[in-house]
N, C-alpha and C positions, 0 to 999 in steps of 0.2 A: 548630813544626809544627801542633801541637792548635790553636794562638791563628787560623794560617790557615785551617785546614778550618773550625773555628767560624764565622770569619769570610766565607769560600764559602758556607756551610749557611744562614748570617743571608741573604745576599741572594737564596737560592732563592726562589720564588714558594709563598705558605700552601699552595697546594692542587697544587703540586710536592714539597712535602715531608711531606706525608700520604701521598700518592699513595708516594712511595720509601720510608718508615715501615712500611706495610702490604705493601709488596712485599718487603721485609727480611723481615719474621716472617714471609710468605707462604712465601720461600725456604728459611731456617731449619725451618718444619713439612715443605714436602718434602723438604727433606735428610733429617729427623729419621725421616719416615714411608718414606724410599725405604731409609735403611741398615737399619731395623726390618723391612722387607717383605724385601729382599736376604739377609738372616742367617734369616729364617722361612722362605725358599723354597728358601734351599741343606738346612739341614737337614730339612725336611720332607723333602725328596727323598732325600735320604741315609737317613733313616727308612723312607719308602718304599722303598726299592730294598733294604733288609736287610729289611724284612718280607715284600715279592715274596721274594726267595734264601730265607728261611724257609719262605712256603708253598710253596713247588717242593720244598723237604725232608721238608714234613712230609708231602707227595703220596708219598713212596716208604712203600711198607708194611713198618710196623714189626713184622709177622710174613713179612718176608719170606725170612729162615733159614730159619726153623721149615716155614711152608708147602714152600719150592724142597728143601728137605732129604728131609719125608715123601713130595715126589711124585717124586723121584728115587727111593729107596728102592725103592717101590710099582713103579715100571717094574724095575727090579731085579728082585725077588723074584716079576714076572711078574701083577702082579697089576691092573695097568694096561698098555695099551699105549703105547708110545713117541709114537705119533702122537696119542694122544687128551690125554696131560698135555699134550705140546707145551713142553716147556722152554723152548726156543729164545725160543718170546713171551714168557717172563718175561724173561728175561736181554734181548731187545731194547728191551721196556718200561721197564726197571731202566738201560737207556742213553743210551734219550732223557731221563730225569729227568736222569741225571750229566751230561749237555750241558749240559743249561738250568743245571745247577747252574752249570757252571766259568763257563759265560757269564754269570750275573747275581751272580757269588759280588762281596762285598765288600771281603774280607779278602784277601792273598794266600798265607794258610794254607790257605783252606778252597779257590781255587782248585787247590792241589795235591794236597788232599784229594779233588776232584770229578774230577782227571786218574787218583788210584790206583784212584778207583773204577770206572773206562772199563777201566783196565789188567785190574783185578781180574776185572770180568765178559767181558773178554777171554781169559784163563786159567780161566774158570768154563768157559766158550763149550768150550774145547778138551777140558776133562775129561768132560764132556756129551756131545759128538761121541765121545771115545773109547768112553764107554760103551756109546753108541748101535751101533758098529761089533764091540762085541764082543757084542752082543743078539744080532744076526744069528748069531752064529756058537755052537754050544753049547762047554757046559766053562768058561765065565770068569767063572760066579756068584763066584767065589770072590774073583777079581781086581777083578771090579766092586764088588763090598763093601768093598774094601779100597780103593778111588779116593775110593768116599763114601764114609768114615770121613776120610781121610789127605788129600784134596786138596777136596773139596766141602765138605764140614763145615766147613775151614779156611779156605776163599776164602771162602764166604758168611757167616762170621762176622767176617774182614774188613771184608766189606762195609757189615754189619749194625752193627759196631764203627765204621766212617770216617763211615759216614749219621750215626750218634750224636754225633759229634766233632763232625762238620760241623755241626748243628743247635745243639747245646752253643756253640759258639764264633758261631755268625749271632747267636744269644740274646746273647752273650755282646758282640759288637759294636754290636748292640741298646741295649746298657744303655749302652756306652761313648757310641753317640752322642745318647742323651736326655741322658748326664749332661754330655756337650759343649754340645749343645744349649740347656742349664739354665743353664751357666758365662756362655755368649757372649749368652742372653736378658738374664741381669743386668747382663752388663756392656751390653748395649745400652739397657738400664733407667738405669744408671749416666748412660751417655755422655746421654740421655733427659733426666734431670732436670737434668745440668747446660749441658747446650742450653738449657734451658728456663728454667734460673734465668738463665742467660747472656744468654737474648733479653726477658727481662723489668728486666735491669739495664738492656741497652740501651734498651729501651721508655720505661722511667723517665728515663733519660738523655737521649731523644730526647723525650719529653714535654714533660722539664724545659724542654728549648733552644726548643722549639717555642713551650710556652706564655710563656719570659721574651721571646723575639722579637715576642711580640703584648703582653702586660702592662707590658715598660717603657715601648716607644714608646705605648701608649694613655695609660698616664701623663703622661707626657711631653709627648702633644698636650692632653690634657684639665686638665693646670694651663697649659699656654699659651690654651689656648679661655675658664679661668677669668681670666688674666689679661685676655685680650682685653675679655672681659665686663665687667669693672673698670676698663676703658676705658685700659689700658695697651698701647697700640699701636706699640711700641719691641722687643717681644719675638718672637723667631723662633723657629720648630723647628730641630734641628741633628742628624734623624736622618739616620742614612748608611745603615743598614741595615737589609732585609727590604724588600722591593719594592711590595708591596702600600703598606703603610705608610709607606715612604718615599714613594713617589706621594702618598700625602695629606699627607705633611707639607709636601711641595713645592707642593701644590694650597692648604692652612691659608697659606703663608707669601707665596703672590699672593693670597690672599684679602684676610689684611691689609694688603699693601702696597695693592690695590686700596682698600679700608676707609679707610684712611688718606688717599690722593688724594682720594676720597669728600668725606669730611671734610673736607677741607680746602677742597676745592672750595664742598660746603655754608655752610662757613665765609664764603667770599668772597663768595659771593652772597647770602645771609645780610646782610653789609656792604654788600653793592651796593643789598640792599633797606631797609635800613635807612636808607642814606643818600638813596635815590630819597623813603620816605615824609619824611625831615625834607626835602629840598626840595622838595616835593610839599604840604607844610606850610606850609612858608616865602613859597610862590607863591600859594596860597590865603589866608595872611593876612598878606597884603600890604600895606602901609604906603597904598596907593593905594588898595585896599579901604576900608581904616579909618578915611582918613581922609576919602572921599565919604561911609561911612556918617556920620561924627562929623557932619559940613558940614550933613548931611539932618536929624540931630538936633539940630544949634542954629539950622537953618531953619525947623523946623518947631516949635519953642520959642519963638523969634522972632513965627512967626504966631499963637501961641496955641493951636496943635494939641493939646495935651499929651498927650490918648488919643494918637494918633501917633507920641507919642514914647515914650511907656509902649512904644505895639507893637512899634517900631522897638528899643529898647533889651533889651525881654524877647528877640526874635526874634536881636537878638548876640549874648545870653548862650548862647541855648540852642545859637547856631552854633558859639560857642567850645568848648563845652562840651561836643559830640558830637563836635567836629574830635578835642577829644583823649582821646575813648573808655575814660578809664582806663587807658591804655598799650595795651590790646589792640592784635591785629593784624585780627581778624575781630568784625563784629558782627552784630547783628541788620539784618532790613530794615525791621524797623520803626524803630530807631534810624537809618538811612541816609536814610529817608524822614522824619524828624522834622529833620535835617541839612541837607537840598537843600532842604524848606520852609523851614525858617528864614532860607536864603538867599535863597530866591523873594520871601518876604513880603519881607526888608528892600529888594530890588530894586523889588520891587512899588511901594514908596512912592514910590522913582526915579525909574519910570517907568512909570508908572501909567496916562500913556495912550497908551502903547503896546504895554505885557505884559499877557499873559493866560497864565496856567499851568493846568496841571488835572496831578494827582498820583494814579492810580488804584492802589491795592497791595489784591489781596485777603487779608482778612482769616488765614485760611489757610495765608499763605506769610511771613508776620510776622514766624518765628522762623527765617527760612532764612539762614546767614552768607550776609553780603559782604564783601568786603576794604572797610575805610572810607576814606572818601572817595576815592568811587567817581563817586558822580552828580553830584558838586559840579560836578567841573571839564568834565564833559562839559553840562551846563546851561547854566553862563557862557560854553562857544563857543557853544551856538544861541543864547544872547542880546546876545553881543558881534560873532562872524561872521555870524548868521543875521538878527536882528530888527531890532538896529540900523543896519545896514548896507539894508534895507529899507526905510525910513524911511517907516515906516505900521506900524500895528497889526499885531498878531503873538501868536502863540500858543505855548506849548511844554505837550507833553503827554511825564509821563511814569509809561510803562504796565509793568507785570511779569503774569506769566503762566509756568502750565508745560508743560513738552515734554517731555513723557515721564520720563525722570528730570533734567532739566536745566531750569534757574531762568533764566527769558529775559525781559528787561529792556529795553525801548524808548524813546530820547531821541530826539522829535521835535520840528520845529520847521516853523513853513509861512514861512520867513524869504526872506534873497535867493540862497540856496542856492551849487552851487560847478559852476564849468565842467568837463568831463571833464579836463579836462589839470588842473588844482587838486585834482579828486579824485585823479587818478593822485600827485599828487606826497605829499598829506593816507596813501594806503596805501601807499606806498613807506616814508613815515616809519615808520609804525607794521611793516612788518616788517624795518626798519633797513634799506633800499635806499637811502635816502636820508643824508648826512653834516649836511643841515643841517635840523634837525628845532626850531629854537627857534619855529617860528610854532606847532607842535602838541605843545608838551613837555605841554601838561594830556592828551592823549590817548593819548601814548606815555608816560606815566607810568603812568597807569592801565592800560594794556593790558601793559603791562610786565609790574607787579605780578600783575595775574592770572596773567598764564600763568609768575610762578614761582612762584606759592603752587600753583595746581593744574593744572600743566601743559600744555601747546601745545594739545589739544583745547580752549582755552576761549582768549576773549578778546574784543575790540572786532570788528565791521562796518561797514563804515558805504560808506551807499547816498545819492547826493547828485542831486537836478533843479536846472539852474540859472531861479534867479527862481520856484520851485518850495516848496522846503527840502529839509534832509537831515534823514537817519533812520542812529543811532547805535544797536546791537543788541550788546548784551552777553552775552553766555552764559556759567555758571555750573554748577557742580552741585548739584544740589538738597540741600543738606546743613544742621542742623539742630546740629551739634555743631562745638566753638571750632577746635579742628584741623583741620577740612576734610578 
């Protein structure tokens, strides 16, 4: 039973179970402060209500024998008259207090005690009256002495003795309920601290469960996040419980499956590029290449050239030798442009009276990566599609410049250029519209590679007049470090 509630309490929501934490002890302090105020408010009143029955006691005058006794006498012995003491208003005085007694009395002793006292000055009332009627009439001094002695003296001391009783015993009920009062404070003290130690075991309990529902699963995630980081992407979270928590374990574990696809996709394309630069390699030094330049070097050996052939040969090495950039993926432009010359010049010797190159790179933008060989293969089509196929002098210019933050790059050429339906099919290839792309594999290799090393915002243009030439625009980011 404990293992299921645990198990309900784990999947509540963090800031549900705070929320029911604090409304628990919320509950527990008013229980605690409502039975503390309930037990102070009965007896307060019960205190109260024998202190009122006390002061209505102590209102009756404690000379009140003594006074009602000498002024009976005094009308006696003729030395007041009847009308002027006025008996009657004590004894009715003396009956409204015994009212208020029996009705606010406490005890149900002192109630009987506030009824003898009505009885009492009800039998006073009739000795008074009899006195009064023997006033009137001479000859009963003698009788009315003997009423006050035998019957007034003895009911007012009654009376004077039940007031006492009664005030004795209200004191007396007094103590009984302070020291009640006293008993049931402590034991409300009692029931008090152990609510209190009660709702602080729970606290700690509820702490406990609260803070291990958040400190195991963060463990939990945070050596899965250290494996992640260790590049161990085999590992999942396997929490079930707390909600919060669970949502991110579930969000952690498409993360990595995500991570992983990532990867592996990186991976393949990665491969894809890798194998795109070796045949992009292999096509550039081409056996056909190597062997018109070789032909050009024992032609012009043949003629005695031999500068010519010094150029022609330094101008190989230096081609070979930037083609393969020390493994890199990204160089400089100044190495790019040391690469496409080397090319130009050995062509140059080729065809020398029909090419014209011009190479303008400001100083400036020297050290801006490019993916290598970049310009090669876009150069040999303006001079294989463009110049040759023109069959007349021709030019290729090519220029760089920046926009803004972007390295922008121009292969021209004023050759025999391409007919709209030739250009449409030349960018068809280049955004894969096209299935048969071997006429333009040196420009969809190149446009390829750009846009996976620095994504779809960058890559080839290209604007064509027919009998005209075209114009090849590369775009770039203007970046400065190997990673791009």
């Amino acid at each position: 039973m404990l293992q299921i509630c645990k198990k309900k309490f784990s999947n509540i929501k963090l800031n549900v179970k705070i929320s029911l934490y604090y409304s628990i002890i919320l509950l527990i302090f008013c229980f605690v402060f409502l039975m503390f105020f309930a037990t102070t408010v009965k007896y307060n009143r019960e205190y109260n209500e024998i202190v009122k029955s006390a002061t209505i006691a102590s209102s009756f005058s404690i000379d009140f024998k003594k006074d009602f006794d000498y002024k009976m006498y005094r009308i006696i012995i003729g030395s007041k008259e009847f009308y002027e003491e006025n008996p009657y208003k004590d004894i009715e005085e003396a009956r409204v207090i015994a009212e208020k007694l029996q009705s606010n009395s406490w005890s149900k002793g002192n109630v009987e005690r506030a009824e003898a006292i009505q009885k009492y000055l009800t039998n006073l009332k009739k000795h008074v009256q009899k006195i009064e009627n023997n006033i009137t009439e001479l000859g009963h001094y003698d009788e009315n002495i003997t009423i006050l002695y035998n019957d007034i003296h003895v009911v007012t001391s009654l009376i004077q003795d039940t007031i006492l009783e009664y005030t004795y015993y209200e004191t007396l009920e007094m103590e009984n309920v302070r020291a009640e009062m006293e008993v049931e404070m402590l034991k409300s003290m009692e029931i008090m601290i152990i609510m209190v130690i009660t709702m602080i075991m729970v606290g700690l309990f509820v702490s406990i469960l609260i803070s291990n529902s958040i400190s195991k699963p963060v463990k939990e995630l945070s050596y899965i996040t250290n494996q992640v980081a260790k590049g161990d992407l085999t590992v999942r979270s396997h929490i079930k419980n707390g909600a919060e928590v669970k949502m991110l374990s579930d969000s952690l574990n498409i993360m990595i499956e995500k991570l992983s696809d990532l990867i592996e996709t990186v991976k393949i394309e990665q491969s894809n590029l890798r194998e795109t630069e070796i045949k992009l390699l292999q096509e550039q030094i081409n056996p056909h290449f190597l062997y018109n330049t070789l032909d050009t070097i024992i032609w012009l050996a043949e003629s005695g050239k031999l500068e010519d052939v010094v150029e022609v040969v330094g101008s190989l090495s230096k081609y070979f030798r930037t083609s393969l950039s020390k493994g890199k993926d990204l160089v400089t432009l100044k190495d790019e442009e040391l690469h496409v010359c080397s090319y130009l010049q050995i062509q140059k010797v080729r065809y020398g009276d029909i090419l014209e190159y011009e190479i303008d790179f400001p100083k400036e933008l020297s050290l801006c990566r490019i993916p290598k060989i970049t310009l090669q293969p876009l150069v040999e089509n303006a001079l294989y599609h463009g110049i040759k196929n023109k069959r007349s002098k021709g030019k290729i210019s090519v220029l760089a410049r920046m926009d803004k933050e972007r390295l922008i790059i121009k292969v021209m050429d004023n050759g025999l250029g391409m007919t709209p339906e030739r250009l449409q099919q030349v960018i068809n290839s280049l955004q894969r519209k096209s299935e048969d792309n071997q006429d333009f594999y040196g420009l969809y290799n190149v446009n390829e590679r750009i846009r996976l090393i620095f994504g779809c915002n960058y890559g080839l243009t290209i604007e064509s007049t027919y009998e005209e030439g075209t114009k090849v625009t590369i775009a770039l980011p203007a970046t400065t470090t190997e990673d791009g």
